[in-house]
GUKOL-147285 format. One record per residue (C-alpha): residue number from 1; x negated, y, z negated. Coordinates in nm, 3 decimals, padded with zeros to 5 digits. Layout:
<recs>
pos NUM	c1 X	c2 Y	c3 Z
...
</recs>
This chain:
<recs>
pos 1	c1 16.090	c2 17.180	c3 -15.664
pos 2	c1 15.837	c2 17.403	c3 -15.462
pos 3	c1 15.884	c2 17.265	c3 -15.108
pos 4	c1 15.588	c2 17.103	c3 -14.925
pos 5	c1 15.580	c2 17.275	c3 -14.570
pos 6	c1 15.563	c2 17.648	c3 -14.564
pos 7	c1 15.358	c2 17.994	c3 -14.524
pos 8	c1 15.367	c2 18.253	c3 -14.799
pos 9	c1 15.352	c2 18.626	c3 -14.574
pos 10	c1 15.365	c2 18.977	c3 -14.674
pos 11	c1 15.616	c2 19.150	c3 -14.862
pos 12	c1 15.682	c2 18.822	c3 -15.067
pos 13	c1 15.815	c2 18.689	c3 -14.773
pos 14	c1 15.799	c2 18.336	c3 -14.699
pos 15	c1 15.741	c2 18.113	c3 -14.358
pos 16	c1 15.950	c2 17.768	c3 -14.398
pos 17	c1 15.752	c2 17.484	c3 -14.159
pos 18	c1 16.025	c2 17.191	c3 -14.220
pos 19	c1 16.200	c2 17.261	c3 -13.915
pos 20	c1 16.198	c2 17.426	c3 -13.549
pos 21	c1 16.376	c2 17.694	c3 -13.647
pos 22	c1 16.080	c2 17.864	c3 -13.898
pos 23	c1 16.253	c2 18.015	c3 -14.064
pos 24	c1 16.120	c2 18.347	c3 -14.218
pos 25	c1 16.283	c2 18.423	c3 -14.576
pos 26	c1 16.297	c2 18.708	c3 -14.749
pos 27	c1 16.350	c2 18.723	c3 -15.115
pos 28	c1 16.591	c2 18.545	c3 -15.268
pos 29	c1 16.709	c2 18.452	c3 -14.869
pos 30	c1 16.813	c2 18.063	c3 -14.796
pos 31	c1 16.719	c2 17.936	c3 -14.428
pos 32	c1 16.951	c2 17.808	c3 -14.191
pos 33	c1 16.986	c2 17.466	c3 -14.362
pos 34	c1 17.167	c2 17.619	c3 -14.683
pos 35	c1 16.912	c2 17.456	c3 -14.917
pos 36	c1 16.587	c2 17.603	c3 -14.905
pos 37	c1 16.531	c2 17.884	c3 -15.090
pos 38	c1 16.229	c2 18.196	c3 -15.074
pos 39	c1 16.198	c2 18.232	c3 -15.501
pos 40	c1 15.946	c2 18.507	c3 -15.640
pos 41	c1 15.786	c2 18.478	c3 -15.269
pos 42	c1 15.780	c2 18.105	c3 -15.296
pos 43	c1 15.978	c2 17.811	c3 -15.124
pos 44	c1 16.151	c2 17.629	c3 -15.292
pos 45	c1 16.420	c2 17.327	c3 -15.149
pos 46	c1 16.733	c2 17.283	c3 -15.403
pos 47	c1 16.834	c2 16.925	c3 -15.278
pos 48	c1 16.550	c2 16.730	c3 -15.402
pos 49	c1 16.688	c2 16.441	c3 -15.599
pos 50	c1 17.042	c2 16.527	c3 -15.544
pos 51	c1 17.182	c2 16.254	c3 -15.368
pos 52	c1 17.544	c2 16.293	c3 -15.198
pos 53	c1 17.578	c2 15.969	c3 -15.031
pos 54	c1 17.448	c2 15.646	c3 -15.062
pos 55	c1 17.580	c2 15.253	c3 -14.922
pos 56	c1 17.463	c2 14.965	c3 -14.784
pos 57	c1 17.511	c2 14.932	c3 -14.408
pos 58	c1 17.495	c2 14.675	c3 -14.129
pos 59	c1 17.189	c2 14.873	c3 -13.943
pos 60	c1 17.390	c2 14.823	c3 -13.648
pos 61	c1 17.573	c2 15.115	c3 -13.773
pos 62	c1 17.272	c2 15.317	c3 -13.765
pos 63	c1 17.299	c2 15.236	c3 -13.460
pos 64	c1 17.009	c2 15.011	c3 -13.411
pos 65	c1 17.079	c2 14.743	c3 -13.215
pos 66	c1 16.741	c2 14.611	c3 -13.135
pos 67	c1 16.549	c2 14.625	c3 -13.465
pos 68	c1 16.594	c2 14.414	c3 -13.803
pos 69	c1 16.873	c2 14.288	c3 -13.662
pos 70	c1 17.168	c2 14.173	c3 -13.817
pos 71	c1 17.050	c2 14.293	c3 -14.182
pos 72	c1 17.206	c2 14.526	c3 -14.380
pos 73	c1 16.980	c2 14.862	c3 -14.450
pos 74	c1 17.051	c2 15.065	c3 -14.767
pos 75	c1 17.080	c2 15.429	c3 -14.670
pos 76	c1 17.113	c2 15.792	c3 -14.869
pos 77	c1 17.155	c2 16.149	c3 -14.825
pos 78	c1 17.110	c2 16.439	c3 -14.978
pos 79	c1 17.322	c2 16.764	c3 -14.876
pos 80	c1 17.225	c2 16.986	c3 -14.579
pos 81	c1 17.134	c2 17.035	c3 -14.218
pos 82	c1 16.981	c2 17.243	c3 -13.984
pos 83	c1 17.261	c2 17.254	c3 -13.688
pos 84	c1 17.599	c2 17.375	c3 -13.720
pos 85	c1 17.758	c2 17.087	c3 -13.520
pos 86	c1 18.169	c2 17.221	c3 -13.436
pos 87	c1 18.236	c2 16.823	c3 -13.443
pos 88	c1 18.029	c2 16.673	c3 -13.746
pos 89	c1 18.188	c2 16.415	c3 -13.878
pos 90	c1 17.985	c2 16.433	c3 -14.197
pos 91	c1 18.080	c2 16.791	c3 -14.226
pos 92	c1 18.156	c2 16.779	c3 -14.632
pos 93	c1 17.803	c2 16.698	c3 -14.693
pos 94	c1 17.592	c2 16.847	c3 -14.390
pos 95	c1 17.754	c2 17.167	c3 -14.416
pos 96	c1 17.885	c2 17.222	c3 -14.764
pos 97	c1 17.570	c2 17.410	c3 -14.911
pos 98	c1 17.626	c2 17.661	c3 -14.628
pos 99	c1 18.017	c2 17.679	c3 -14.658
pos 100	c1 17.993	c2 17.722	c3 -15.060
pos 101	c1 17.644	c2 17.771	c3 -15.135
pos 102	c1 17.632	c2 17.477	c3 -15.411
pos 103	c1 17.402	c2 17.187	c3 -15.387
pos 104	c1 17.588	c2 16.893	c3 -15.482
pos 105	c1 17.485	c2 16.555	c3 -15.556
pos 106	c1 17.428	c2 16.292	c3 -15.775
pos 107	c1 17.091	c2 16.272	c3 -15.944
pos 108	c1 16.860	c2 15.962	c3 -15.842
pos 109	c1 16.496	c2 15.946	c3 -15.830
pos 110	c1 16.303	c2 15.741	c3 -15.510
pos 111	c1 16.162	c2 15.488	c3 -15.735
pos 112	c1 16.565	c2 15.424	c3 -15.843
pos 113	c1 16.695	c2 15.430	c3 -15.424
pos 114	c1 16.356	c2 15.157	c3 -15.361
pos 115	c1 16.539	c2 14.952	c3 -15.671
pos 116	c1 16.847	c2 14.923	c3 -15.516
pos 117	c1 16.709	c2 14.862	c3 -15.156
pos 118	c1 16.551	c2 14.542	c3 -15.321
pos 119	c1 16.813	c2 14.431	c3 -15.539
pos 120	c1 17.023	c2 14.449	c3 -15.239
pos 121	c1 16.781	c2 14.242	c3 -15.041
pos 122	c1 16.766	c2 14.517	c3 -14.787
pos 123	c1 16.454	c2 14.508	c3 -14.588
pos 124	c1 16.484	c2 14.899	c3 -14.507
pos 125	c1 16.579	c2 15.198	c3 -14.639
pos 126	c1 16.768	c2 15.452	c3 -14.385
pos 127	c1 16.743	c2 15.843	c3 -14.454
pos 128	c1 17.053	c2 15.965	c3 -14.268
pos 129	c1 17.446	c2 16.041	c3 -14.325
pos 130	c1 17.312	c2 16.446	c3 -14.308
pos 131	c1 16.954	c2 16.551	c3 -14.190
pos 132	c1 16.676	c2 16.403	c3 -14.338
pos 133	c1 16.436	c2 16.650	c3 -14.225
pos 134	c1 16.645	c2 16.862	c3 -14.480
pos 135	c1 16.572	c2 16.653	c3 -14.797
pos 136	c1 16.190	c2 16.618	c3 -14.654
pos 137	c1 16.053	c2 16.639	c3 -14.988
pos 138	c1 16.307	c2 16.343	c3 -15.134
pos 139	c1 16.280	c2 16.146	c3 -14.806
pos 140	c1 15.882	c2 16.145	c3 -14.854
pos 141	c1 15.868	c2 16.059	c3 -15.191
pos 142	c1 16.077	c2 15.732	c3 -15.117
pos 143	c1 15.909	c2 15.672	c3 -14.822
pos 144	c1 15.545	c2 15.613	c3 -14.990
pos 145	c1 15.755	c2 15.438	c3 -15.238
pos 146	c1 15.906	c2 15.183	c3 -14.974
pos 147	c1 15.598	c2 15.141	c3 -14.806
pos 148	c1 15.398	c2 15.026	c3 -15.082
pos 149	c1 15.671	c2 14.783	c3 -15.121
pos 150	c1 15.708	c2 14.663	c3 -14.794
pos 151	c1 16.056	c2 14.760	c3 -14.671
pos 152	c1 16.102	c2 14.989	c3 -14.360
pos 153	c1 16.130	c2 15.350	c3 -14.373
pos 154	c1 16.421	c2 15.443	c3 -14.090
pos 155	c1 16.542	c2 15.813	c3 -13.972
pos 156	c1 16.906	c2 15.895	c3 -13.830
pos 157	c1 16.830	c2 16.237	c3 -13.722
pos 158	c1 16.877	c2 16.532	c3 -13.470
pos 159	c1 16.560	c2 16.549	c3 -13.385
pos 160	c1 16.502	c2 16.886	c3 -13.463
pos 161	c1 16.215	c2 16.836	c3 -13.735
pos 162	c1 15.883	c2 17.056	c3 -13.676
pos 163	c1 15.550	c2 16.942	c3 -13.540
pos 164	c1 15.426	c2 16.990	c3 -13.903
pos 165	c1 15.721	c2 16.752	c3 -14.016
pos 166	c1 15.697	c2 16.490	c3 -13.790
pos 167	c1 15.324	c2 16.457	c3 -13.831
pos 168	c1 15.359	c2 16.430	c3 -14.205
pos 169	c1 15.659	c2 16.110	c3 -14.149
pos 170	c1 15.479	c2 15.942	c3 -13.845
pos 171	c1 15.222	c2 15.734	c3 -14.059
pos 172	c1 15.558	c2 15.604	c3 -14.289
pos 173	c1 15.853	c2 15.582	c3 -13.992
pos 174	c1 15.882	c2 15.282	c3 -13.862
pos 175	c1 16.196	c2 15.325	c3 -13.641
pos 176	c1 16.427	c2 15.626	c3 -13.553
pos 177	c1 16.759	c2 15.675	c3 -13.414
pos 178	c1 16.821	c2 16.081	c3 -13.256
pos 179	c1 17.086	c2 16.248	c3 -13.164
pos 180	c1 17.015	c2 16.343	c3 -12.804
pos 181	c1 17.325	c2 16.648	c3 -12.694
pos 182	c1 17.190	c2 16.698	c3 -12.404
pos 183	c1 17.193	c2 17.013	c3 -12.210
pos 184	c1 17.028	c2 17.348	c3 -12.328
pos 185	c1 17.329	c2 17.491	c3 -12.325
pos 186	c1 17.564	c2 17.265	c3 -12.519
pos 187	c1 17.252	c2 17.288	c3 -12.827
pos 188	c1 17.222	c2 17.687	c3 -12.813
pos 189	c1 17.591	c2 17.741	c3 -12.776
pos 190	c1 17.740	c2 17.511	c3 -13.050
pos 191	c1 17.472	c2 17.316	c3 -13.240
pos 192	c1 17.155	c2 17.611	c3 -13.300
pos 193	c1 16.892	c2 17.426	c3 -13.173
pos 194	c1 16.703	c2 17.324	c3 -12.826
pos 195	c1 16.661	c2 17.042	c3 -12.617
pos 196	c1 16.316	c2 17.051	c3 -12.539
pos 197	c1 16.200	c2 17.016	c3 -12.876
pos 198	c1 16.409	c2 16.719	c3 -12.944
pos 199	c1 16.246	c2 16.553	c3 -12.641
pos 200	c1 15.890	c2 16.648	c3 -12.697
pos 201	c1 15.959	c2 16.489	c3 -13.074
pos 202	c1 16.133	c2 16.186	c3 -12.963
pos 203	c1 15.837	c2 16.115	c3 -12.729
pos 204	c1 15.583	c2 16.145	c3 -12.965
pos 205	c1 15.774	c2 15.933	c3 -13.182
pos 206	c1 15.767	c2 15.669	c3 -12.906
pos 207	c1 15.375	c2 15.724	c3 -12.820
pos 208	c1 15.315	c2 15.636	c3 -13.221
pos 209	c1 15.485	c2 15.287	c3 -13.185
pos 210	c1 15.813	c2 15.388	c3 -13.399
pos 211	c1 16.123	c2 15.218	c3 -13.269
pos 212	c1 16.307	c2 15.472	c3 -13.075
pos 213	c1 16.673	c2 15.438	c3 -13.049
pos 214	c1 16.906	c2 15.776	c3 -12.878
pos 215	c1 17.259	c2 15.793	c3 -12.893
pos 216	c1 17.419	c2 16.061	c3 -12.708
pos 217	c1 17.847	c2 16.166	c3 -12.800
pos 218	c1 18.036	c2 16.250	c3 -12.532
pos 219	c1 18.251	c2 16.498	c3 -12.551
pos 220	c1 18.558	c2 16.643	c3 -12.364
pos 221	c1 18.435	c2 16.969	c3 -12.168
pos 222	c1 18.103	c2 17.003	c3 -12.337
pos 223	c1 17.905	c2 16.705	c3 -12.175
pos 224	c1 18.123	c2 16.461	c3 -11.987
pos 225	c1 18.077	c2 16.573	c3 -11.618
pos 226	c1 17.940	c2 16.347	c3 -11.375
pos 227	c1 17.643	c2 16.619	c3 -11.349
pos 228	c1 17.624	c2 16.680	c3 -11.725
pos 229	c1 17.551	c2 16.295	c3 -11.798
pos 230	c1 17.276	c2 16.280	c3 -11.502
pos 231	c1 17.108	c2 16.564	c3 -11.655
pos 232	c1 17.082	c2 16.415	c3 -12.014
pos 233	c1 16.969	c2 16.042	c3 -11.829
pos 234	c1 16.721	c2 16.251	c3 -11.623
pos 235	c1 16.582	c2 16.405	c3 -11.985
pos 236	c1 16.566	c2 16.086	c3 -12.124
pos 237	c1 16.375	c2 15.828	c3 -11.838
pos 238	c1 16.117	c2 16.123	c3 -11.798
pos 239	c1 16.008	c2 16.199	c3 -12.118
pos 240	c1 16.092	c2 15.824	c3 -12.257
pos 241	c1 16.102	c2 15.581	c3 -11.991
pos 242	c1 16.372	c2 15.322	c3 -11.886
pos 243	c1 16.286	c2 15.089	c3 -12.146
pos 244	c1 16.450	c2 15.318	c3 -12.414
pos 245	c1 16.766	c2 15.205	c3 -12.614
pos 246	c1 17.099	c2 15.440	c3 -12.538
pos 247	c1 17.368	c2 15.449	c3 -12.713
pos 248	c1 17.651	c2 15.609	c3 -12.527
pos 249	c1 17.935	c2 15.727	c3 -12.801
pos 250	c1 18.269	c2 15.769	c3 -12.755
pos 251	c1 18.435	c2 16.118	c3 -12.933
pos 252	c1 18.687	c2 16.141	c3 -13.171
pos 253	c1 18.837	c2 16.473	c3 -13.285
pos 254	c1 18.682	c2 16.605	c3 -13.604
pos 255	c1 18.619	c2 16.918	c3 -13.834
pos 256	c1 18.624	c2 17.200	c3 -13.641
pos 257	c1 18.723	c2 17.026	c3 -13.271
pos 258	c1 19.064	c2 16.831	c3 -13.420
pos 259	c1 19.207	c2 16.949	c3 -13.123
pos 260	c1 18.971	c2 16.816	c3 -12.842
pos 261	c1 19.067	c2 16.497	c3 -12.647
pos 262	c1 18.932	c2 16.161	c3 -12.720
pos 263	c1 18.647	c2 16.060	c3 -12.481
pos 264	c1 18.854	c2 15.846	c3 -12.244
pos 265	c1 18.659	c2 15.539	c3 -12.199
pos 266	c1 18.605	c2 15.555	c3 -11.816
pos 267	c1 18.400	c2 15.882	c3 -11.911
pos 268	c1 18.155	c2 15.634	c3 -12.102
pos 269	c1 18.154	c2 15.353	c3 -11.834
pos 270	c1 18.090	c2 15.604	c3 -11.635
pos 271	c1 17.786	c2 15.745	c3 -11.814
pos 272	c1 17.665	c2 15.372	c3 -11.843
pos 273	c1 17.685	c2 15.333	c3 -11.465
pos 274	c1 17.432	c2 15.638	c3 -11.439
pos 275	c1 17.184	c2 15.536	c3 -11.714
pos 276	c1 17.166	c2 15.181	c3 -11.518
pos 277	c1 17.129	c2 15.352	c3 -11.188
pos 278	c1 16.833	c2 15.544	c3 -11.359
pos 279	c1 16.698	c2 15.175	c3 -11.447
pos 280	c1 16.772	c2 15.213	c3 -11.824
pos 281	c1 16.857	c2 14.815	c3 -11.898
pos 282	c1 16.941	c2 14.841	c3 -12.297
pos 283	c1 17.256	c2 15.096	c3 -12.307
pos 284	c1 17.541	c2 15.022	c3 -12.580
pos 285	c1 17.842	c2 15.203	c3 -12.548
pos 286	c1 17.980	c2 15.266	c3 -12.917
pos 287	c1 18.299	c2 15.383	c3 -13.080
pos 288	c1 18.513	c2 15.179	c3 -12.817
</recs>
């Protein structure tokens, strides 16, 4: 389908608005994500309706840890994301439209994922496993479905969504859990992306009453310094507060870092020890 955020420009190029990256497409050109497309100097996203995953979770696995808790949430995905993450655990569905251009997936309309969220007495339905800000236009639709019935619209995401994005969700979202890297560095170096446009979004998330869970990995030479974790804890208590939830995650190797170390878990007791120093009360260490 035509996709709902972009600019048509000269030359039949096109301007996509989904993400930060705004991407500019030329004809025939896909953006970063794999699965948006310019088309006869139109935009068009190739993943609507194509769902690649879909399960009924404990939300704790989100994680969320302080909302709805102890229900289950159903969740889906559609393939495609907008970072290039070296230790993605989801790889085979995040990255597979860029590693062999197909879109795969299953078909399912939103009225059929509201369905199953009722029949499974699931009070909310999660948009996560890739990058929902990639299926946008299939995330939408089921939110405004889910709404109208009453069950909770929730984002696992990056963070990485444009302004134009996030102020089309905000009136729908009802909690969030990002992916906070941390450092500049560790986002421009192995993940495309920036930090300060995660942080800006998660605040404004928080300043519209969504329920703001981060959970940051640590990872073997990319973030576990004592220095590196006081940096990402500084981020977070100035542009969130201490009464944010962290989730501090341990590492495991994966797709293209099998050969990295486990996060040893003094690292993450470590990285706890900071966040309460920084008077953050509600940290969770996970994957331990």
């Amino acid at each position: 389908m035509e996709a709902m955020l972009y600019e048509k420009l000269s030359d039949n190029k096109v301007k996509c608005l989904v993400c930060n990256h705004y991407c500019v497409l030329k004809l025939g050109q896909r953006g970063i994500c794999g699965v948006r497309e310019n088309k006869d100097g139109k935009m068009f996203v190739l993943n609507y309706g194509k769902t690649v995953a879909s399960s009924v979770d404990p939300i704790e696995k989100k994680p969320l840890y302080n909302y709805l808790q102890r229900t289950n949430t159903y969740s889906f995905a559609a393939a495609g994301c907008n970072m290039r993450c070296p230790w993605c655990q989801n790889y085979s569905i995040s990255q597979s439209p860029k590693l062999n251009n197909r879109i795969e997936g299953t078909e399912i309309s939103p009225k059929e994922h509201v369905f199953r969220a009722i029949h499974y007495q699931c009070p909310s339905i999660s948009y996560t496993y890739s990058e929902p800000t990639i299926f946008l236009e299939y995330a939408y639709a089921t939110m405004k479905l889910a709404k109208d019935e009453g069950l909770k619209n929730i984002w696992v995401t990056n963070g990485y969504m444009s302004k134009e994005t996030l102020k089309l969700i905000l009136p729908l979202l009802d909690a969030a859990n990002v992916d906070y890297k941390g450092q500049n560095n560790v986002y421009e170096k192995y993940c495309s992306g920036d930090a300060l446009s995660i942080l800006e979004n998660m605040k404004v998330m928080k300043d519209n009453s969504v329920h703001l869970e981060v959970t940051t990995l640590i990872i073997p030479g990319l973030n576990d310094k004592e220095e590196n974790i006081q940096s990402i804890v500084n981020d977070i208590v100035t542009y969130l507060g201490t009464d944010i939830i962290w989730h501090i995650t341990r590492f495991f190797p994966a797709y293209q870092m099998k050969n990295k170390p486990i996060t040893p878990k003094k690292t993450l007791i470590m990285a706890e020890k900071i966040g309460h120093d920084a008077g953050i009360k509600n940290i969770y260490l996970g994957n331990i």
